[in-house]
N, C-alpha and C positions, 0 to 999 in steps of 0.2 A: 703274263702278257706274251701274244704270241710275236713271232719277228720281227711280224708285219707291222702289228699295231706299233713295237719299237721302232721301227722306221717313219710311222707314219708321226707317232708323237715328237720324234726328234724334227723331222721335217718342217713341222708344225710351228713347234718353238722357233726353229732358226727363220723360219720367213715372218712369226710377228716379230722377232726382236730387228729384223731387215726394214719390215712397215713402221716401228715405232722411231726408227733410226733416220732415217728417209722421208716419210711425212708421204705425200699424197704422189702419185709415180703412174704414168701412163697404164693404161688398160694393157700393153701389147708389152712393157717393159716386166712387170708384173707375171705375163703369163708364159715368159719365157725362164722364171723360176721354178715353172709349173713341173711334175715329173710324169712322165709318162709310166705308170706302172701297174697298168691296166692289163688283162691279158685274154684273146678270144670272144668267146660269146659275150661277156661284160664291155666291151669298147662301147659302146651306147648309155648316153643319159642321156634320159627321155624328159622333156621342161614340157606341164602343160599349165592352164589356170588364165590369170586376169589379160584383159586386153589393156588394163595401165600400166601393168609391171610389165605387160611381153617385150616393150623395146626394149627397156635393161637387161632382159634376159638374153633376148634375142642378139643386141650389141656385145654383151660379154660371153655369150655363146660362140661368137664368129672370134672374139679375139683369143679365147682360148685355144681354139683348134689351130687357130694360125701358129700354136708353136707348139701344139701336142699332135704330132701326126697319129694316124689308128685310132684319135677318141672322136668318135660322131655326137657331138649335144644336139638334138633335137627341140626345137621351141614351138608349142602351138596355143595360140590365143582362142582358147575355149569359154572364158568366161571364169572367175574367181569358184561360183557353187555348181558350175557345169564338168570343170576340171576336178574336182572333188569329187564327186556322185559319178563321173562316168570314169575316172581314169585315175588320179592318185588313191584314194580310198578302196578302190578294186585293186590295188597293186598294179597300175598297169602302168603306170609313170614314178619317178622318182624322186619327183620334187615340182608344187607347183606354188604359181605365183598368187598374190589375194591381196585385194585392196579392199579387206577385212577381214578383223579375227575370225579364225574356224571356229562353227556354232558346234555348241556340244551336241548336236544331232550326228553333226559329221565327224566330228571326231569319236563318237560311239560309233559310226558304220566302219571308218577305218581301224580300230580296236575290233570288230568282232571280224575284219578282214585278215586280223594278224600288222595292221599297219599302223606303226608309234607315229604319227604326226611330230616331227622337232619345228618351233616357231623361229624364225630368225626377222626382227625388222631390216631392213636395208633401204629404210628411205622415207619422204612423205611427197605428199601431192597437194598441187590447188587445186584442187576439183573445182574445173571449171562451168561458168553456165554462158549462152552465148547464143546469138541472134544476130538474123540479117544483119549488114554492113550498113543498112538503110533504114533499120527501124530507129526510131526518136529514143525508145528505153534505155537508157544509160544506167540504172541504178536499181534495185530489184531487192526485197526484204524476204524474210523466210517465209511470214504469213505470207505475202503476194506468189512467193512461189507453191506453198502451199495450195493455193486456192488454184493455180494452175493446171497444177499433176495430180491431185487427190480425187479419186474416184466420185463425181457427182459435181464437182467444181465448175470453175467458170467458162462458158467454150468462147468469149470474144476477152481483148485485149480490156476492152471498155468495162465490162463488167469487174472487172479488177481494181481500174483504178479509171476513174473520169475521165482523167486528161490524157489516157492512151487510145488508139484507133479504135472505131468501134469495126474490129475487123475478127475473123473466125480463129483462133488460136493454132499452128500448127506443128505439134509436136515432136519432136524425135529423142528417144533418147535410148539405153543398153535394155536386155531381155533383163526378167525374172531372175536368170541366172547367173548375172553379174554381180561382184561383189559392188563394185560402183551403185547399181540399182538398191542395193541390201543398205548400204551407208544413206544414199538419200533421201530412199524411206524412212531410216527409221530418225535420223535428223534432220531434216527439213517438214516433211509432212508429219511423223511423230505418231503415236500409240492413239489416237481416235480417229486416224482417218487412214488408207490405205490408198497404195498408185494406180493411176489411171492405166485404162488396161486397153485402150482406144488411142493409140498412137504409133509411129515407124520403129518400132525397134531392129536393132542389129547389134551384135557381138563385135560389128567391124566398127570402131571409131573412127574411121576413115570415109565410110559410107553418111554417118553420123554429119562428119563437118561439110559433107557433098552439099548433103538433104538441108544442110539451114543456111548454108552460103547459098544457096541457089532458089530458097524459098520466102518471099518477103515476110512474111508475116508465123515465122519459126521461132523455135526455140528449141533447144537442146542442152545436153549435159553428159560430158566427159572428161578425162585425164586432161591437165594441164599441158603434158606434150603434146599431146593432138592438138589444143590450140594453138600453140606456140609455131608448132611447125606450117600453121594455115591463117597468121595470124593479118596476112592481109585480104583474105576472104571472107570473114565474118567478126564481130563484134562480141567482145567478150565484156560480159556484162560484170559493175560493180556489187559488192553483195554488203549487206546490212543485215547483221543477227534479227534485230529490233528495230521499229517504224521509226525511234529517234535514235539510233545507233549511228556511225560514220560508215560512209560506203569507202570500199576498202577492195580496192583490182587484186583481181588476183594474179601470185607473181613469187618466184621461187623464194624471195626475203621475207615478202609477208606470209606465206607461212610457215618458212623457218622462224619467224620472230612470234608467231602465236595470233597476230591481226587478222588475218583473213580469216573470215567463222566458219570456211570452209576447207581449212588443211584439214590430211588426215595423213593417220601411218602406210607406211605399203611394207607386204610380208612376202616372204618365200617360207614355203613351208617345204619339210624336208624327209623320208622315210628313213627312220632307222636303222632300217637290214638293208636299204640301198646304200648309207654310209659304209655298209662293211667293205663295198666295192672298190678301188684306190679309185677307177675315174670321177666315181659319184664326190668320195670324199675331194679328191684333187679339186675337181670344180668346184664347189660349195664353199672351200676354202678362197679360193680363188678369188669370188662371188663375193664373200664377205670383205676379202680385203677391199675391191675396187670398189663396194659399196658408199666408201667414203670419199671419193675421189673426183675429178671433173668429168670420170665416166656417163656418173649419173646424172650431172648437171645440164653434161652437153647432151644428153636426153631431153631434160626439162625436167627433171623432178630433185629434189631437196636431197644432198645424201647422207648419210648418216654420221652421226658423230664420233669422233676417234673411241670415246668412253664405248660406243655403243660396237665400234668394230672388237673392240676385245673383250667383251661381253659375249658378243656372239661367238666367236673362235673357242673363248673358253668353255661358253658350251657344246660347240663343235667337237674339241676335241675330246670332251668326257662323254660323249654320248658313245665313241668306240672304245673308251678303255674300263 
C-alpha cells in the first residue's frame, strides 16, 4: 500500500467512526473535516448526469469548497443517459449523478473507455406528476397515465376518463436522455407501449414547472424537489398503482415508507481511476457521509440510511486499496 492510500484509509476510518459517533452534522461542519490534498492540474472534480440529483450535488458541491480552498467541483445537469454517453463514460467527468441504474449498454461503453463505473445510492425520490393549479384532477392511475404518454394515446383529458375536460392534453415532460424519462417508461407505460414523442421536453426541470404552472390544461413529471420548491404554482397530482389502489401524494415519508408507487433510488456513479485522485476521493467521501443527513432532505429528497452510508464508504474505501 502506497503512503497515500495509508493516509487516505486512516482518514477514512477516523471520519466514519466521527459519523457513527455523532449521528447526522450539518453539510458545512462535515466538510471542514474535509483535507485538502489535492495537488495542481487535479484540483478539479468535474459532477455531470441527472437533473434530480444535480441540487444534491450542486448543494454539496458549494459546501465542500467552502472549506477546501484550490478544490473547484464542477456540477452540470445534463440528463442521467446524456451525462453517460457524452461525458462520464468518455472519461471526461468523474462522477455523475442517475436517477437510474446504469444499463449495461453503458456500462460496456465505459469499460471499453477504460472507465470502472462504482455505484453508490445516496437517496430516493417522489417522482412527481403535476398539473395546472386549476385543473379538477386530483388523483391519476398508472393505466390513466399510461394512456396519456404512450405513443398513439389519448390527445383530450376526456378520452381518458369521462368526467374530465373534454380539452386538448398538454404535455411536458424530460428528453430521451434523462434518467427520469428511462424510469417512467419503463414503469408506468411498461414493455408494450413506448413514450410519446410529441410533446415540450427539457433537461431543465425548472422550465418543466414554468410550462405547466402557466398552461391550463398540462401535465408534467419531474423530481420531487422541483415540486416542492414551486409547490404553490402547480398541482401535484395523487398517484394510484391500480384503478382500485389508494391515492397516495407524493412526499418525502411516503416514499421513505414504500406507499407512494412512485419512489425510486437516486445514484452517483463514480470512476475508479478518478478515486485515485485525493479531491475526487475527498469529495465522494464527503458526498456519502452528508447523504444521510438533512442535506438531502432540505433538498427534497429521501436520504439514505445510516446502514446504507457504511455500506457505501466501505466500498468507497476498497475500491483504492
Amino acid at each position: 500500500m502506497t503512503d497515500t492510500q495509508t493516509d487516505r484509509s486512516v482518514r477514512s476510518f477516523s471520519r466514519r467512526k466521527f459519523l457513527a459517533a455523532t449521528g447526522t452534522v450539518s453539510a458545512l461542519s462535515l466538510a471542514g473535516c474535509t483535507e485538502n490534498t489535492g495537488d495542481g492540474e487535479n484540483e478539479r472534480v468535474i459532477v455531470t448526469g441527472s437533473s434530480t440529483v444535480f441540487p444534491v450535488s450542486d448543494t454539496l458541491a458549494e459546501a465542500f469548497m467552502a472549506e477546501n480552498d484550490g478544490i473547484n467541483v464542477t456540477t452540470d445537469s445534463t440528463g442521467t443517459g446524456g451525462g453517460f454517453s457524452n461525458n462520464f463514460c468518455p472519461g471526461d467527468s468523474d462522477i455523475n449523478g442517475a436517477s437510474r441504474q446504469i444499463q449495461d449498454a453503458e456500462r460496456q461503453t465505459c469499460q471499453d473507455n477504460g472507465v470502472e463505473p462504482l455505484e453508490f445510492q445516496i437517496g430516493a425520490d417522489a417522482l412527481t406528476v403535476a398539473v395546472h393549479n386549476d385543473s379538477p384532477i386530483d388523483c391519476i392511475s398508472y393505466d390513466e397515465l399510461a394512456q396519456i404518454w404512450s405513443e398513439g394515446g389519448a390527445e383530450t383529458w376526456s378520452e381518458v376518463n369521462s368526467d374530465w375536460p373534454d380539452t386538448e392534453i398538454e404535455r411536458f415532460g424530460p428528453p430521451s436522455t434523462s434518467g427520469t424519462f428511462d424510469w417512467f417508461t419503463s414503469n408506468v407505460i411498461g414493455d408494450d407501449g413506448s413514450h410519446v414523442t410529441q410533446y415540450e421536453s427539457t433537461e431543465n426541470d425548472n422550465e418543466l414547472v414554468q410550462g405547466i404552472s402557466s398552461t391550463e390544461n398540462a401535465i408534467g413529471y419531474f423530481g420531487y424537489a422541483y415540486y416542492r420548491e414551486n409547490e404553490a404554482d402547480l398541482k401535484a397530482l395523487e398517484i394510484r398503482e391500480s384503478e382500485d389502489g389508494d391515492c397516495t401524494p407524493p412526499s418525502l415519508d411516503a416514499a421513505q415508507s414504500g406507499s407512494y408507487p412512485m419512489a425510486r433510488p437516486l445514484y452517483i456513479y463514480v470512476s475508479q481511476e478518478s478515486l485515485q485522485r485525493d479531491p475526487v476521493y475527498d469529495f465522494v467521501e464527503f458526498y456519502i457521509e452528508q447523504s444521510s443527513t438533512d442535506t438531502v432532505s432540505d433538498v427534497g429528497y429521501v436520504p439514505a440510511s445510516e446502514d446504507q452510508v457504511q455500506s457505501n464508504l466501505e466500498k468507497l474505501e476498497s475500491a483504492v486499496n
